[in-house]
N, CA and C atoms as an extended XYZ file, in Angstrom:
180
Properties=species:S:1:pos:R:3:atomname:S:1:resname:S:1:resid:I:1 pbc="F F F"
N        76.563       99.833       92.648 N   UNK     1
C        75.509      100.299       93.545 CA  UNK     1
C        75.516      101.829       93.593 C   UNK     1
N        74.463      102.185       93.861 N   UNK     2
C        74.342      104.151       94.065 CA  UNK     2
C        74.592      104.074       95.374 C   UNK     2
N        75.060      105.041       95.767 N   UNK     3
C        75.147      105.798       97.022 CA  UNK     3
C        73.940      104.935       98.282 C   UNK     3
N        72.870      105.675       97.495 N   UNK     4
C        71.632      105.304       98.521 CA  UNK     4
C        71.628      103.601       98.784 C   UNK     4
N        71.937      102.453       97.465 N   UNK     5
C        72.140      101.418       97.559 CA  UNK     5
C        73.124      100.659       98.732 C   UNK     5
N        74.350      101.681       98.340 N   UNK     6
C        75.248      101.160       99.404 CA  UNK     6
C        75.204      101.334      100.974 C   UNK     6
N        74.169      102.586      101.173 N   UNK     7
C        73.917      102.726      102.293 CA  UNK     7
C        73.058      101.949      102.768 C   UNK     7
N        71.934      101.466      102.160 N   UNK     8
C        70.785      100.412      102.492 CA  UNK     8
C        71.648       99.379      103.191 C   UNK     8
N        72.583       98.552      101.827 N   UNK     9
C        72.897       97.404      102.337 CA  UNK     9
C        74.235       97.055      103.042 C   UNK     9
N        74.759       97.906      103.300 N   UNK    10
C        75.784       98.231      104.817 CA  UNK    10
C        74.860       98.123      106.277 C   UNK    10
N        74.139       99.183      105.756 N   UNK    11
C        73.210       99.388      107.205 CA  UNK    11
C        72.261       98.224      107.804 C   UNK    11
N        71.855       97.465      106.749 N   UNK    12
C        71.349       96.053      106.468 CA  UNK    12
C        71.771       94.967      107.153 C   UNK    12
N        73.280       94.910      106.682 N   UNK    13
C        73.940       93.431      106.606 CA  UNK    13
C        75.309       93.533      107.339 C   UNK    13
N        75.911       94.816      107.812 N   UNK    14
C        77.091       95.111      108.504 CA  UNK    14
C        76.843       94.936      110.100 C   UNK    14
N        77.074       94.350      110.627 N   UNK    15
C        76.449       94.122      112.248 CA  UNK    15
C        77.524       95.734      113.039 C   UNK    15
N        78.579       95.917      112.462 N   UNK    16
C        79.243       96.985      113.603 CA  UNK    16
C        78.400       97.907      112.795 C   UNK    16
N        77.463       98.276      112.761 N   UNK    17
C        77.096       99.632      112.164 CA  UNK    17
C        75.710       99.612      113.253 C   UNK    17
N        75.633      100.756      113.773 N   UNK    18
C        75.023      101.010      114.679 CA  UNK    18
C        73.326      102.222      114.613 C   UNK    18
N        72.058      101.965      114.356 N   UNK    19
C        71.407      102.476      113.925 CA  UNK    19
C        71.354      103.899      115.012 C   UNK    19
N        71.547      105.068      114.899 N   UNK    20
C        71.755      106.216      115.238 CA  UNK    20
C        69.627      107.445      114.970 C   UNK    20
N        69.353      108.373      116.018 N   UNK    21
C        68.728      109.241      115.640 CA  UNK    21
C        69.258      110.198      114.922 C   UNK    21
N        70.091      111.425      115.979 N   UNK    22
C        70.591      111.807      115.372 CA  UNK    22
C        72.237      112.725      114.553 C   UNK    22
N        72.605      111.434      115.038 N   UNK    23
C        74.242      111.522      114.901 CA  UNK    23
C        74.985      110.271      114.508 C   UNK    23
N        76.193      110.672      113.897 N   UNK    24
C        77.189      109.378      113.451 CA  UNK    24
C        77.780      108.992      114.612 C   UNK    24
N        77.745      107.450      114.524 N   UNK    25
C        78.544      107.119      115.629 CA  UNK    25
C        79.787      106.558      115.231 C   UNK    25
N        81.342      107.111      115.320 N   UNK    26
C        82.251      106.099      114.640 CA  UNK    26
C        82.343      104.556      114.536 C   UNK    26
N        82.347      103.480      113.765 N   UNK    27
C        82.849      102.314      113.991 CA  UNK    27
C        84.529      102.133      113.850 C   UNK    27
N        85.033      101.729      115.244 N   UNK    28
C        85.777      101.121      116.062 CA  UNK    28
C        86.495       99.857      115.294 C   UNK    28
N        87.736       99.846      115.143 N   UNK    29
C        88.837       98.760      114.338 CA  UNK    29
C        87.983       97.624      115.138 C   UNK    29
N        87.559       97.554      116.392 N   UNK    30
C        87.453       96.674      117.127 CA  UNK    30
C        85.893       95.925      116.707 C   UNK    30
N        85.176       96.949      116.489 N   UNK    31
C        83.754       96.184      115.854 CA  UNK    31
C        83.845       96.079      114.848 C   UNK    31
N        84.397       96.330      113.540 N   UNK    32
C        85.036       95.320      112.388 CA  UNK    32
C        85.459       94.122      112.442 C   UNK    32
N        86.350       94.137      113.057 N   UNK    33
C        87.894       92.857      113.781 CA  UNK    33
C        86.225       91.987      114.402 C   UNK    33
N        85.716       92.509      115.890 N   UNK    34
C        84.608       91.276      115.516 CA  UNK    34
C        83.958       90.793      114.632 C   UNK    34
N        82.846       91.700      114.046 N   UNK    35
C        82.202       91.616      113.163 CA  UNK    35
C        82.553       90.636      111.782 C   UNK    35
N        83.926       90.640      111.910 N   UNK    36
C        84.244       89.523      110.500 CA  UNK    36
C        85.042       88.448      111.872 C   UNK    36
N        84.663       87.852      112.699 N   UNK    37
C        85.219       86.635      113.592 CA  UNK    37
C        86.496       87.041      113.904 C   UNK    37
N        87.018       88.048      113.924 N   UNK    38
C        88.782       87.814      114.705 CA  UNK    38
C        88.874       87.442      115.937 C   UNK    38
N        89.330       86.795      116.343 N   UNK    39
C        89.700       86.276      117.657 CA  UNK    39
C        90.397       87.541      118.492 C   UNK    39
N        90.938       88.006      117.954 N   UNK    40
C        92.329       88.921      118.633 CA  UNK    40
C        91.427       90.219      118.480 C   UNK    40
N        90.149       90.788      118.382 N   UNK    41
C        89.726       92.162      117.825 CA  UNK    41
C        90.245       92.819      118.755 C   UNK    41
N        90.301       92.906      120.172 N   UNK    42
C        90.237       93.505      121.292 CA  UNK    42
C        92.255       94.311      121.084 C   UNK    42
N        92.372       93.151      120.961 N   UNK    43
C        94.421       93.223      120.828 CA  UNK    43
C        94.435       93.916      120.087 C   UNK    43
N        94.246       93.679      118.727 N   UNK    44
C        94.196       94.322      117.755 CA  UNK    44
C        94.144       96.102      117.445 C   UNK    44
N        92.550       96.288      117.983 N   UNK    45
C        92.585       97.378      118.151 CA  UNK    45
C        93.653       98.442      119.012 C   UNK    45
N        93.858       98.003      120.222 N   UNK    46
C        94.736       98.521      120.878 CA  UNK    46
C        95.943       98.607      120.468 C   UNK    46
N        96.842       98.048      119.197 N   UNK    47
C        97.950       97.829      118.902 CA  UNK    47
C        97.552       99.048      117.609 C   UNK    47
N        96.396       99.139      116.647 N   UNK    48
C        96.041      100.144      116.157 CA  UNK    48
C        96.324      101.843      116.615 C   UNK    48
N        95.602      101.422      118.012 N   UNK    49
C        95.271      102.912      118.826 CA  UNK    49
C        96.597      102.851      118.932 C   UNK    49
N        97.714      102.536      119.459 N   UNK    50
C        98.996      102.692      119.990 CA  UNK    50
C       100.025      103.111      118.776 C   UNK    50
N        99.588      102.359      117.346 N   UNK    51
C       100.459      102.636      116.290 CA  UNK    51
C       100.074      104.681      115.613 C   UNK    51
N        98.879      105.028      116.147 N   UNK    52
C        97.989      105.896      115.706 CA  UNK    52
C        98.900      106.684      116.592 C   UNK    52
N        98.444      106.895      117.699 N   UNK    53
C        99.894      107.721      118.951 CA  UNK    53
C       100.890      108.035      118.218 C   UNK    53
N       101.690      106.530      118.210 N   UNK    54
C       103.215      106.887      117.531 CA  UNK    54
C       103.152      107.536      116.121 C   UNK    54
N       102.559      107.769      115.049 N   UNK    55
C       102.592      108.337      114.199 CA  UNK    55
C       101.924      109.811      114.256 C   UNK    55
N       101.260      110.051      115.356 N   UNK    56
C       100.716      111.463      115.533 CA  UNK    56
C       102.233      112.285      116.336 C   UNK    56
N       102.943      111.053      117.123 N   UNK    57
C       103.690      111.763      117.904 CA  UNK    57
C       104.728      112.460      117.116 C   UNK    57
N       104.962      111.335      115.864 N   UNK    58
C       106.215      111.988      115.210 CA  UNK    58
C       105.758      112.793      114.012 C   UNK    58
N       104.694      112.915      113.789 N   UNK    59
C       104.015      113.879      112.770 CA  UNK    59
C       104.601      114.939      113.013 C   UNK    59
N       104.053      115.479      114.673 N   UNK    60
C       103.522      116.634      115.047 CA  UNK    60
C       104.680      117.614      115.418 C   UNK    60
């Protein structure tokens, strides 16, 4: 697919993708994790955000 292709059919067929004027809006571990049926998206994410912390903490 080209560029422009892949953007069509993301924007198309991806439900966490969010149609915007004029700005990006990030998609969220958590509207993925739904978006493909996880049960746990909510957990999930938060165990993400928390692993993200601990690796910024000891980066930095």
């Amino acid at each position: 697919m080209t560029a422009s292709q892949l953007r069509n059919y993301t924007h198309d067929n991806c439900p966490e993708y969010t149609e915007t004027e004029k700005r990006r809006i990030p998609i969220s571990y958590r509207d993925v994790l739904a978006a493909l049926d996880v049960e746990e998206a909510e957990q999930v994410d938060r165990e993400i955000g928390e692993m993200r912390r601990v690796n910024s903490l000891l980066a930095g």
